[in-house]
C-alpha positions in Angstrom: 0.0 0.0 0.0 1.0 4.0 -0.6 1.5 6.1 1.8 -0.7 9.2 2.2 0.7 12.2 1.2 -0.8 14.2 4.0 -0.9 11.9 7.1 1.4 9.7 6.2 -1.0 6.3 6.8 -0.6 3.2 4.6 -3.5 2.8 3.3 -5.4 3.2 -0.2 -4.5 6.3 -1.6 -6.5 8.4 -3.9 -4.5 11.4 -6.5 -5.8 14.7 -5.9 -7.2 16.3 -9.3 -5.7 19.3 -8.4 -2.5 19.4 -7.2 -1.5 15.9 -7.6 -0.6 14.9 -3.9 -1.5 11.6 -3.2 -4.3 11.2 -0.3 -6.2 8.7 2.0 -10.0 8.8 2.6 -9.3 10.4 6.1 -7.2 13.7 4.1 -9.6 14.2 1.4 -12.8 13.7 -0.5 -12.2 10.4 -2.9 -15.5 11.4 -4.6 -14.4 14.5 -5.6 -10.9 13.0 -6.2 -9.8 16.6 -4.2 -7.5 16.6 -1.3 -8.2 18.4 2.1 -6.2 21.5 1.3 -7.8 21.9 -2.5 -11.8 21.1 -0.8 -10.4 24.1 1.7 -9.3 26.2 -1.3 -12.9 25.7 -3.1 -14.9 26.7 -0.2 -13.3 30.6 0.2 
């Protein structure tokens, strides 16, 4: 398994469509293939 790119668990890893850093379900939104710092970013 990857390691996330955010909390650094092994587990299954998802690519942001934004900025490309590799995340796990716990850092981001999978469904919207957007990590927790882009879904931030989207909401201002």
């Amino acid at each position: 398994m990857k390691e996330c790119g955010i909390c650094n668990d092994k587990t299954t890893i998802y690519k942001c469509s934004q900025c490309s850093i590799e995340f796990c379900d716990k850092c981001g939104d999978p469904v919207e293939m957007l990590c927790e710092y882009c879904l931030e970013e989207d909401e201002i």
